[in-house]
BAKERO-442703 format. One record per residue (C-alpha): residue number from 1; residue in three letters; x, y, z. Coordinates in pm, whole numbers. Layout:
{NUM; 'ALA'; {X; Y; Z}};
...
***
This chain:
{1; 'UNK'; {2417; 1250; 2157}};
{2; 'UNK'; {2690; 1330; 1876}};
{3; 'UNK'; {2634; 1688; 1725}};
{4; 'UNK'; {2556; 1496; 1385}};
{5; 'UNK'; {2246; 1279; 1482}};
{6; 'UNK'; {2138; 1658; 1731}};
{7; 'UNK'; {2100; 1822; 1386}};
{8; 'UNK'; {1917; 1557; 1248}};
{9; 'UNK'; {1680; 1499; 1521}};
{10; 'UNK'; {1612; 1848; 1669}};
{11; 'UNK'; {1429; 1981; 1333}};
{12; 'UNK'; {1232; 1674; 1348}};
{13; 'UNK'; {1150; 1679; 1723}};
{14; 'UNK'; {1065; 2044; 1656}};
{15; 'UNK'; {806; 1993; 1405}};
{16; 'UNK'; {671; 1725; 1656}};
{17; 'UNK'; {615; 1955; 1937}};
{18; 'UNK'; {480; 2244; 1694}};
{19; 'UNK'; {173; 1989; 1618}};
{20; 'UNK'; {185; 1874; 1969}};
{21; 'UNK'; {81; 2228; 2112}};
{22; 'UNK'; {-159; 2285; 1886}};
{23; 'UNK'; {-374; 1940; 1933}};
{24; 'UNK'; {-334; 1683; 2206}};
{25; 'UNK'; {-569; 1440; 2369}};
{26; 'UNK'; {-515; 1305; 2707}};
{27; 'UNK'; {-852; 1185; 2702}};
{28; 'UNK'; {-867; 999; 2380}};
{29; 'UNK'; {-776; 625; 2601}};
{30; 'UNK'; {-1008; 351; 2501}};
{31; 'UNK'; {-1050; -5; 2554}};
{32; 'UNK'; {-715; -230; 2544}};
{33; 'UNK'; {-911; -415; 2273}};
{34; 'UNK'; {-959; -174; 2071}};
{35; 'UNK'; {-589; -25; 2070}};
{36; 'UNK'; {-429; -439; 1975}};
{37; 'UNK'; {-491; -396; 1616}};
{38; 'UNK'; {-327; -58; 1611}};
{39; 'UNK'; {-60; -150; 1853}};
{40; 'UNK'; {77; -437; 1621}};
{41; 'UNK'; {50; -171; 1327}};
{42; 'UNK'; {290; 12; 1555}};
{43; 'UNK'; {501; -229; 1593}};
{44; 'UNK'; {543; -282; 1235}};
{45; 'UNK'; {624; 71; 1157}};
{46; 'UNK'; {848; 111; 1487}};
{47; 'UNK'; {1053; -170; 1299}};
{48; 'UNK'; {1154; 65; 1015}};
{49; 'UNK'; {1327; 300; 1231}};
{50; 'UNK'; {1612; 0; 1216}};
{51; 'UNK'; {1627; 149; 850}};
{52; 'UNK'; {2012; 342; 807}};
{53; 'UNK'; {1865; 463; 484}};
{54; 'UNK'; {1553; 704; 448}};
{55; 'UNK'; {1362; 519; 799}};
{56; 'UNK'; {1196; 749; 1042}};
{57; 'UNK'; {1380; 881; 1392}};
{58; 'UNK'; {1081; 791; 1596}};
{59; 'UNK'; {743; 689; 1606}};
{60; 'UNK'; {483; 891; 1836}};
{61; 'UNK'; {170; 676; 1930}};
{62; 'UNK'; {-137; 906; 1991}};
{63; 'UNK'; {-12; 1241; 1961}};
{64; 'UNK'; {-274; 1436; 1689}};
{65; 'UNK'; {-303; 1076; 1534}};
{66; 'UNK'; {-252; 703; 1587}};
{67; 'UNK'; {54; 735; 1480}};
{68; 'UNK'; {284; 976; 1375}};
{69; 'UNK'; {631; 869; 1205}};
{70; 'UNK'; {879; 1125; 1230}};
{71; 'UNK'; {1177; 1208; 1001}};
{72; 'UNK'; {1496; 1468; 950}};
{73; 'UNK'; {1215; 1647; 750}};
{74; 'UNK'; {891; 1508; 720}};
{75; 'UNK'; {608; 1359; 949}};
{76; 'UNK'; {372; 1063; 842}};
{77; 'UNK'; {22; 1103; 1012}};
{78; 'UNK'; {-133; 773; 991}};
{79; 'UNK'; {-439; 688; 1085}};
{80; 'UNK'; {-504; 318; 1160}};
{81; 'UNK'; {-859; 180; 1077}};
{82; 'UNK'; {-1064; -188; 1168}};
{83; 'UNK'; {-1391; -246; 990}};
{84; 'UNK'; {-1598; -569; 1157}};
{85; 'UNK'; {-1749; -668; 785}};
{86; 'UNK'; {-1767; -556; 414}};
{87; 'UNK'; {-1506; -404; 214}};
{88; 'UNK'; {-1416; -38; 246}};
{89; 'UNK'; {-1581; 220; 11}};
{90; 'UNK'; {-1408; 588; -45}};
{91; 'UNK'; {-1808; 686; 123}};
{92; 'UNK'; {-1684; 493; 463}};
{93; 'UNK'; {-1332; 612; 465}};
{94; 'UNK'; {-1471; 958; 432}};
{95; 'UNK'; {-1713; 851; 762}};
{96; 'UNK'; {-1468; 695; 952}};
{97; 'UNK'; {-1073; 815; 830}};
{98; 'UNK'; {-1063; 1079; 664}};
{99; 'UNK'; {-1210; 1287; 890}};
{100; 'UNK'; {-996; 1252; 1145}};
{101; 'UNK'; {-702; 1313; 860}};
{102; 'UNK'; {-896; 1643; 812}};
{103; 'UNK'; {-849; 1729; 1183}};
{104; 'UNK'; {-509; 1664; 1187}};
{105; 'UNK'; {-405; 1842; 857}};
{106; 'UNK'; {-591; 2147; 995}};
{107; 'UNK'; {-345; 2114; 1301}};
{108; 'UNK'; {-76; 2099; 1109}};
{109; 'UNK'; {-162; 2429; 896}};
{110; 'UNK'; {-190; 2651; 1206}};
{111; 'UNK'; {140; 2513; 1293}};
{112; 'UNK'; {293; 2624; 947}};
{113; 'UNK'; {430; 2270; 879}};
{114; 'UNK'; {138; 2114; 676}};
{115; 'UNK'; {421; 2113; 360}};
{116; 'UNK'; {624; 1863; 522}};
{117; 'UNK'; {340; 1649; 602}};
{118; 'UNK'; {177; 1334; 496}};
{119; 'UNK'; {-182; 1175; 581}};
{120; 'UNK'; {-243; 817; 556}};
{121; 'UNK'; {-522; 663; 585}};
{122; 'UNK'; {-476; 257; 700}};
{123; 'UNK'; {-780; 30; 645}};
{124; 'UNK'; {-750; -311; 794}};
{125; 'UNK'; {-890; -525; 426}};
{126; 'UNK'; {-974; -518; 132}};
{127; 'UNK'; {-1173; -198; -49}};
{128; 'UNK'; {-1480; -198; -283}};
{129; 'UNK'; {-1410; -290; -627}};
{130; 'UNK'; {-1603; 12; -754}};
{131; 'UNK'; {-1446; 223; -972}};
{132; 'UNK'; {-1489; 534; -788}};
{133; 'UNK'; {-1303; 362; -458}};
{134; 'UNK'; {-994; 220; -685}};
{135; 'UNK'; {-926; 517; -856}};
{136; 'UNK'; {-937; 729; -525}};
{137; 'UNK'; {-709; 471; -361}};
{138; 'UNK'; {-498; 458; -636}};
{139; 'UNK'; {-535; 845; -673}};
{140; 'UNK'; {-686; 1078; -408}};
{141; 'UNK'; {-636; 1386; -629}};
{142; 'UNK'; {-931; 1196; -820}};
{143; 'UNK'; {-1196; 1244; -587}};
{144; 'UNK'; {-1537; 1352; -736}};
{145; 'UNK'; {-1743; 1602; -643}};
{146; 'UNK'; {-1988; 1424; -362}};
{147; 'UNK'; {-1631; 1348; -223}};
{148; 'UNK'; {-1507; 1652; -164}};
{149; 'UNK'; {-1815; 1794; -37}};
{150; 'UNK'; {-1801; 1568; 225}};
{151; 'UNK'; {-1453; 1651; 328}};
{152; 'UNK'; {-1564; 2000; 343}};
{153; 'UNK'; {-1867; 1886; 562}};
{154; 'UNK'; {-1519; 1752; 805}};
{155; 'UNK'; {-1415; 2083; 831}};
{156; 'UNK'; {-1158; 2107; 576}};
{157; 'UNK'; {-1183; 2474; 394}};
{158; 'UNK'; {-1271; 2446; 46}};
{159; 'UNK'; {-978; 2609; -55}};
{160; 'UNK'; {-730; 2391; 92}};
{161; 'UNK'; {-919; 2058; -44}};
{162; 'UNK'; {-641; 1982; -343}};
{163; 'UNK'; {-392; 2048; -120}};
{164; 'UNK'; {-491; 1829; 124}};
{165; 'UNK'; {-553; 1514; -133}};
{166; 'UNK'; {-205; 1594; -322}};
{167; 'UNK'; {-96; 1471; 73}};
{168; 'UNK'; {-363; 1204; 95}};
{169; 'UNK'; {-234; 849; 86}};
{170; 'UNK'; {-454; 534; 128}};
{171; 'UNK'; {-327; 235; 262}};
{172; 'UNK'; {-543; -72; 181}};
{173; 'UNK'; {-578; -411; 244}};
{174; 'UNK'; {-377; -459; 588}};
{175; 'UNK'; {-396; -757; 741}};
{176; 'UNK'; {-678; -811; 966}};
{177; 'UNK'; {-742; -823; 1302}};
{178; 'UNK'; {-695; -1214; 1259}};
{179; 'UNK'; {-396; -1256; 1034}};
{180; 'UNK'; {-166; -984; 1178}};
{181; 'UNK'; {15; -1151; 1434}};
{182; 'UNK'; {91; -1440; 1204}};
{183; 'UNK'; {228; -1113; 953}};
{184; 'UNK'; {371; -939; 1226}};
{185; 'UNK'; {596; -1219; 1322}};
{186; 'UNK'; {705; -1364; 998}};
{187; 'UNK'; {821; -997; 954}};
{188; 'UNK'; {1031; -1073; 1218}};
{189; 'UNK'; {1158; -1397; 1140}};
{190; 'UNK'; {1286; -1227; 747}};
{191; 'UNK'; {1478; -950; 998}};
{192; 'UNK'; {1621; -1192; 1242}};
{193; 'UNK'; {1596; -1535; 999}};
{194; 'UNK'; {1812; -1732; 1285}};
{195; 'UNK'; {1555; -1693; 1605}};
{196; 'UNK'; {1320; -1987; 1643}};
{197; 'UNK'; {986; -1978; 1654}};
{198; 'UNK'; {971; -1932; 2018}};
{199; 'UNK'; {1218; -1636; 2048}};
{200; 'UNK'; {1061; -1476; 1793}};
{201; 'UNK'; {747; -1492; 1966}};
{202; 'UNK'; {910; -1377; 2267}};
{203; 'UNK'; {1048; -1062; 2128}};
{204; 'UNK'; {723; -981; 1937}};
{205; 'UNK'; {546; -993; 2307}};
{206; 'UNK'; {816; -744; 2437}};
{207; 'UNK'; {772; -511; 2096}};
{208; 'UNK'; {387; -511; 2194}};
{209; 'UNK'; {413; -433; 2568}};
{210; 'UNK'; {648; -185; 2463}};
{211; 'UNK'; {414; -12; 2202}};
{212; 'UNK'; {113; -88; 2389}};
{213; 'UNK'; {242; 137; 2685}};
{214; 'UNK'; {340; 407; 2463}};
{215; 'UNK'; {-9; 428; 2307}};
{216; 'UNK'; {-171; 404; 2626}};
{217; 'UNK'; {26; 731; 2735}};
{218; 'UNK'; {224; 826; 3077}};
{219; 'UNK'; {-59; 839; 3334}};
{220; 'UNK'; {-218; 488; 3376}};
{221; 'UNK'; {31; 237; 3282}};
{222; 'UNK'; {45; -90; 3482}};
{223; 'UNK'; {394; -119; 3643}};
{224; 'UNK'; {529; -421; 3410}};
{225; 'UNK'; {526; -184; 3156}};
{226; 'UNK'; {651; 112; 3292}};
{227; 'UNK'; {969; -147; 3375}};
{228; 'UNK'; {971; -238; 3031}};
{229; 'UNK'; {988; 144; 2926}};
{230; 'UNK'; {1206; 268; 3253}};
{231; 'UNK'; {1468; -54; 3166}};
{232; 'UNK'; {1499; 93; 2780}};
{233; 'UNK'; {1501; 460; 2894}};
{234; 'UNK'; {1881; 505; 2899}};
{235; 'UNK'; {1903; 369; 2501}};
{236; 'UNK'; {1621; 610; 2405}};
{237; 'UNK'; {1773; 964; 2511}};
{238; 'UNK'; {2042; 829; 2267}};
{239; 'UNK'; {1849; 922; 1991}};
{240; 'UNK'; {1604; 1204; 2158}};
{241; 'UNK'; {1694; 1525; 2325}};
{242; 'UNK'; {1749; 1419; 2713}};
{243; 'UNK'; {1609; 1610; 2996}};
{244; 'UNK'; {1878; 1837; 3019}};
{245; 'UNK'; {1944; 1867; 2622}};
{246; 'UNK'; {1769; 2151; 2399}};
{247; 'UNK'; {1376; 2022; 2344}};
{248; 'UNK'; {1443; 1775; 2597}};
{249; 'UNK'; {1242; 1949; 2889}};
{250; 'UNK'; {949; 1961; 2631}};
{251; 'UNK'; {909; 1596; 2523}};
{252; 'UNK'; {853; 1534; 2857}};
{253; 'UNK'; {476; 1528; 2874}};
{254; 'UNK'; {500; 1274; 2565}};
{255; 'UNK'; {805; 1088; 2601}};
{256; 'UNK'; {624; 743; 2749}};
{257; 'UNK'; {416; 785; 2356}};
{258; 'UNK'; {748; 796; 2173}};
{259; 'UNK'; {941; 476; 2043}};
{260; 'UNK'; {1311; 542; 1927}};
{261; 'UNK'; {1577; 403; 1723}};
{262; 'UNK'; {1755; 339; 2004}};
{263; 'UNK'; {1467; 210; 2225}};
{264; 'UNK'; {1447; -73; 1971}};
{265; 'UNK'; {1803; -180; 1964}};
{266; 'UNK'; {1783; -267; 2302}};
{267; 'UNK'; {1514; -466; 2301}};
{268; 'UNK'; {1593; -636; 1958}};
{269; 'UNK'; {1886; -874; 1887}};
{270; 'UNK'; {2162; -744; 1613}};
{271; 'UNK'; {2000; -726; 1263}};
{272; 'UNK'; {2187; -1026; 1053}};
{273; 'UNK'; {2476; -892; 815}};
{274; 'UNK'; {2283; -858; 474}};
{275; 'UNK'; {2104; -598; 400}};
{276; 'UNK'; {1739; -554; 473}};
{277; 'UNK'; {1677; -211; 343}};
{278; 'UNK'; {1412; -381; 68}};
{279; 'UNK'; {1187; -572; 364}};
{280; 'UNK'; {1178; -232; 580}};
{281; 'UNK'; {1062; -8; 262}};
{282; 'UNK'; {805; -275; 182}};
{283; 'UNK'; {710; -262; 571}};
{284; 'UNK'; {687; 110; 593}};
{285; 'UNK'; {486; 166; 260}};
{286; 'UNK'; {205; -112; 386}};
{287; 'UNK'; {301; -403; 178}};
{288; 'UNK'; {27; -593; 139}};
{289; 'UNK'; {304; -922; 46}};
{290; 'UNK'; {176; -1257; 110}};
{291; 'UNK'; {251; -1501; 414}};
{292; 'UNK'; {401; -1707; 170}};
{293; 'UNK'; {651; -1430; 47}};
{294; 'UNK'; {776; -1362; 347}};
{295; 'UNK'; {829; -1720; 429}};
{296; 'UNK'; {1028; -1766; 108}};
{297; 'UNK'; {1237; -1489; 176}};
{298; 'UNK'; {1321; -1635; 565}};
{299; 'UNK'; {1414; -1923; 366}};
{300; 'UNK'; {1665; -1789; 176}};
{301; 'UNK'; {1395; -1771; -166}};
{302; 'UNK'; {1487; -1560; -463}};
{303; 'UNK'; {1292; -1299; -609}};
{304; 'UNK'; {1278; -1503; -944}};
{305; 'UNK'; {1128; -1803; -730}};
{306; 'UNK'; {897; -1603; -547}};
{307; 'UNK'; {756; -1457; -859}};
{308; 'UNK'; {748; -1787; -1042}};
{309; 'UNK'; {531; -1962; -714}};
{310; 'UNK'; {298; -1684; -732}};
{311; 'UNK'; {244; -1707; -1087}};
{312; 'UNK'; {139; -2075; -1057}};
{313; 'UNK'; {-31; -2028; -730}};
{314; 'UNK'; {-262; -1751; -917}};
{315; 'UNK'; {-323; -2006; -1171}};
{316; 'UNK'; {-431; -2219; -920}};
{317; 'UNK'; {-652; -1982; -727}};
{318; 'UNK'; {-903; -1944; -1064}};
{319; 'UNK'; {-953; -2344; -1072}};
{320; 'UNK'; {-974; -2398; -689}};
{321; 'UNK'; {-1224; -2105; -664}};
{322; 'UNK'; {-1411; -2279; -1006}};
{323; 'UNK'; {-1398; -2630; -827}};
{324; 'UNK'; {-1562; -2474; -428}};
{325; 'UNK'; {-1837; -2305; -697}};
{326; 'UNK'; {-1935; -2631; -862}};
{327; 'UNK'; {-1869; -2912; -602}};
{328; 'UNK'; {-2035; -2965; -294}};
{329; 'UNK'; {-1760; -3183; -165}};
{330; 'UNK'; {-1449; -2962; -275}};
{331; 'UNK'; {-1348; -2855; 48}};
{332; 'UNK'; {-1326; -3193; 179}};
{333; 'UNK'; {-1129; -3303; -129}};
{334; 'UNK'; {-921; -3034; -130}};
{335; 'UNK'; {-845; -3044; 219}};
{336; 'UNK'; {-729; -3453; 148}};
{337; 'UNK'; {-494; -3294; -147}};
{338; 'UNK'; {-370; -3063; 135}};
{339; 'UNK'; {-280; -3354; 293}};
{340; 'UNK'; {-93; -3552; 52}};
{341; 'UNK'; {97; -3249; -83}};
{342; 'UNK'; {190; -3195; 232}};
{343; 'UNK'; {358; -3519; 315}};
{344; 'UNK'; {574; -3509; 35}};
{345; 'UNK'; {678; -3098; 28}};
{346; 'UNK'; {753; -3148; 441}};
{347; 'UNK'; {951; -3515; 355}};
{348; 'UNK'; {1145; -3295; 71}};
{349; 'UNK'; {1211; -3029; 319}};
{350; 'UNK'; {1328; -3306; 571}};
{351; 'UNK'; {1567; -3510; 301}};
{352; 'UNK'; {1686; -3115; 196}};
{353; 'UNK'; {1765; -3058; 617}};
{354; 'UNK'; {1936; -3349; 645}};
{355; 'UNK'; {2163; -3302; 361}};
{356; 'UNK'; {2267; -2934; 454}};
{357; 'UNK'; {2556; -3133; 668}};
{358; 'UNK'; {2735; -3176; 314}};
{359; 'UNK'; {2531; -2904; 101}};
{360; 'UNK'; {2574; -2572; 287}};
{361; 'UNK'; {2397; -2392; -37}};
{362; 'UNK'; {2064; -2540; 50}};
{363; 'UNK'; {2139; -2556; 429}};
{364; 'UNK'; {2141; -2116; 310}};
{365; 'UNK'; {1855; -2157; 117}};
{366; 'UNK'; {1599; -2437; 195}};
{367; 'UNK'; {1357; -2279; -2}};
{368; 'UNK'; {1569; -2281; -326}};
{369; 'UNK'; {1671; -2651; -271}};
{370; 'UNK'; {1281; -2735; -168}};
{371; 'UNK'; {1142; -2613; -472}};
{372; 'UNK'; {1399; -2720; -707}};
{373; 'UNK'; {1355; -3073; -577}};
{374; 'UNK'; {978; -3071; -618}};
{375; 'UNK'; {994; -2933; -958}};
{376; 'UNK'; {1220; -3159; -1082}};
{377; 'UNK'; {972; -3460; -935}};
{378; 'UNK'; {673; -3349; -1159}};
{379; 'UNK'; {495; -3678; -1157}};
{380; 'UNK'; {518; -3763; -746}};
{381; 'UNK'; {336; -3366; -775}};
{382; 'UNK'; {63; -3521; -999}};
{383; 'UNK'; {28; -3843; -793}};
{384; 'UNK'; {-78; -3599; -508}};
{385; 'UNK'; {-386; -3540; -717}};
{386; 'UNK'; {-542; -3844; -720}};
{387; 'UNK'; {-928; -3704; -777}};
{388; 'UNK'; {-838; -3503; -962}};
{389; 'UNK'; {-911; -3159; -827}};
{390; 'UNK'; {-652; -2961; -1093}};
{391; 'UNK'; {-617; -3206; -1339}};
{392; 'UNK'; {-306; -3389; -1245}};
{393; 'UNK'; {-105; -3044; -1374}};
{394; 'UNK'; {187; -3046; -1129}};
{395; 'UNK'; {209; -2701; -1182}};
{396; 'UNK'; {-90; -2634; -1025}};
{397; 'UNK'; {-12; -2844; -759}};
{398; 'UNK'; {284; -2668; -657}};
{399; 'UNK'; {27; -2345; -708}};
{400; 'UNK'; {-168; -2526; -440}};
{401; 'UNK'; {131; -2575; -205}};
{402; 'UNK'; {225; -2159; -234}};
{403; 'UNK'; {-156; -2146; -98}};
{404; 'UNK'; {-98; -2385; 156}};
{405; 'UNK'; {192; -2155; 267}};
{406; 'UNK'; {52; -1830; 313}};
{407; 'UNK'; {-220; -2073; 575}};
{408; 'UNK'; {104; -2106; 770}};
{409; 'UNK'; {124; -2493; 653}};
{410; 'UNK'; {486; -2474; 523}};
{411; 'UNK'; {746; -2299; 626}};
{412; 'UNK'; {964; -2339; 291}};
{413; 'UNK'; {1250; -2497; 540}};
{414; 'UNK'; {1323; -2814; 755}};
{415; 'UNK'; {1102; -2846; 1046}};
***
């Protein structure tokens, strides 16, 4: 370990073991279904430790929280939250959230580091469209009085309630349980835009094991994964204190929970040449972007295109939400619209693949090429809309096709 990256890790890793002796729970294992959600959460996060510019040394899987993100100077507490049904009201984050946060920011004042903290909360969905839930999202510092009553019912001193709010952050709408693998992995298809679908599934499964295992702790870890750990152990005292380094002999009882820089490199293929600084801040601030965004930008998609399909595709959403109010049938016909405008965006994407030989632009950026070709077809768009459903407006058409996207139907490049 160079004497540059010891400086920047050891006030970090001593901040970490401050909170660690003052709250840790061996006991705190649960079912393997109940940790997937949260390890796959993990794995997105451990992802932005690839960052060169402001990304976390290390992520710490259930040590005070689910997951603690540590930097040069900071640590993230996050905790990660399912919910089976409904939307999430600031009431039910106080019940089942915050009051863990509490815990944890009450562990970090006896430690003296509470300053250079931040508590997240991370709700898997959308939240309540009351007003009192948006503007606490939006604003915890905004929390009425019922609010912070209950906080102080948590345990959280009276006195220290602003403070703890002005360090509040709510993460909403994450994907759920049943979308976030399909997230997950296009995430890794935008870093590493040349793996097939296969490899990237293959080096998701790894990332998992590998995060899985560390929130599972040291004690009862089936031996595949302790290989999986043991084989990267060599890459991760690059980037931590070793055993016989200053703060190495006292990571020890938590080094299986902690995922490195350097743990990731070796499991992960080089990152591509351009820069992905933009995808990993999204990432690590909980982006909430579409399926279909992330497809684009695989695809080599601009940000004026993105923001132009969106645009129509929100236009869209109001008339196919009008037409599944008012028809009985509308799934059905807009299932056989799927169809059609399917045939002709995946023949586009086929004619655009087989040109790339001569065109290496569009061979670099289907999704360019793809959409420029559609949109300069506007009536074989219409033609797809034989009912109609949208009123033979190609624009909404290609709306529909953004839609049919984020459903993982199109993958904005040749098959």
């Amino acid at each position: 370990m160079t004497e540059t990256k010891r400086q920047q890790v050891e006030p970090a890793f001593e901040l970490l073991t401050k909170v660690a002796e003052v709250e840790s729970d061996p006991t705190g294992l649960d079912t393997f279904a109940r940790y997937m959600w949260q390890a796959k959460q993990v794995v997105r996060q451990w992802l932005t430790c690839l960052s060169e510019q402001d990304g976390p040394l290390f992520a710490v899987c259930e040590q005070v929280e689910d997951l603690a993100l540590v930097y040069p100077d900071k640590i993230r507490f996050c905790q990660l939250k399912t919910r089976d049904k409904g939307s999430w009201s600031v009431a039910a984050m106080c019940d089942r959230g915050l009051d863990a946060l509490v815990r944890s920011y009450k562990a970090a004042r006896r430690a003296r580091i509470h300053e250079v903290c931040k508590f997240e909360l991370w709700v898997e969905g959308a939240i309540a469209d009351k007003s009192e839930t948006i503007r606490f999202v939006e604003d915890p510092c905004s929390a009425e009085k019922d609010i912070r009553a209950k906080l102080v019912a948590s345990g959280l001193i009276r006195s220290w309630v602003d403070d703890f709010l002005q360090r509040l952050v709510v993460r909403s709408d994450q994907p759920t349980r049943a979308h976030i693998d399909a997230k997950a992995m296009w995430e890794l298809w935008a870093l590493w835009p040349a793996l097939s679908r296969p490899e990237v599934e293959h080096l998701y499964e790894r990332l998992l094991v590998a995060a899985t295992a560390a929130q599972t702790g040291g004690s009862g870890q089936p031996g595949s994964i302790q290989a999986h750990l043991a084989a990267a152990l060599p890459h991760v005292a690059r980037d931590l204190p070793g055993p016989d380094e200053p703060g190495g002999p006292a990571i020890e009882a938590i080094r299986d929970q902690v995922l490195s820089r350097g743990m990731l490199v070796a499991l992960t293929p080089p990152l591509p040449g351009e820069s992905v600084e933009q995808l990993l801040a999204r990432i690590s601030a909980g982006s909430a972007a579409s399926l279909m965004e992330l497809k684009m930008m695989t695809a080599g998609a601009g940000r004026q295109l993105i923001e132009r399909v969106q645009e129509m595709r929100a236009d869209m959403e109001v008339q196919r939400q009008l037409l599944l109010a008012s028809r009985d049938n509308a799934e059905a016909d807009l299932e056989r619209l799927a169809t059609r405008v399917l045939s002709v965006a995946e023949a586009t994407a086929t004619r655009i693949g087989l040109s790339a030989v001569s065109n290496p632009a569009a061979a670099g950026r289907p999704a360019e090429a793809i959409a420029a070709d559609l949109l300069a077809r506007p009536a074989d768009l219409a033609q797809c809309d034989r009912h109609p459903l949208f009123d033979r407006d190609e624009y909404l058409v290609f709306g529909y096709l953004g839609h049919l996207s984020d459903l993982c139907r199109f993958p904005w490049r040749p098959s």
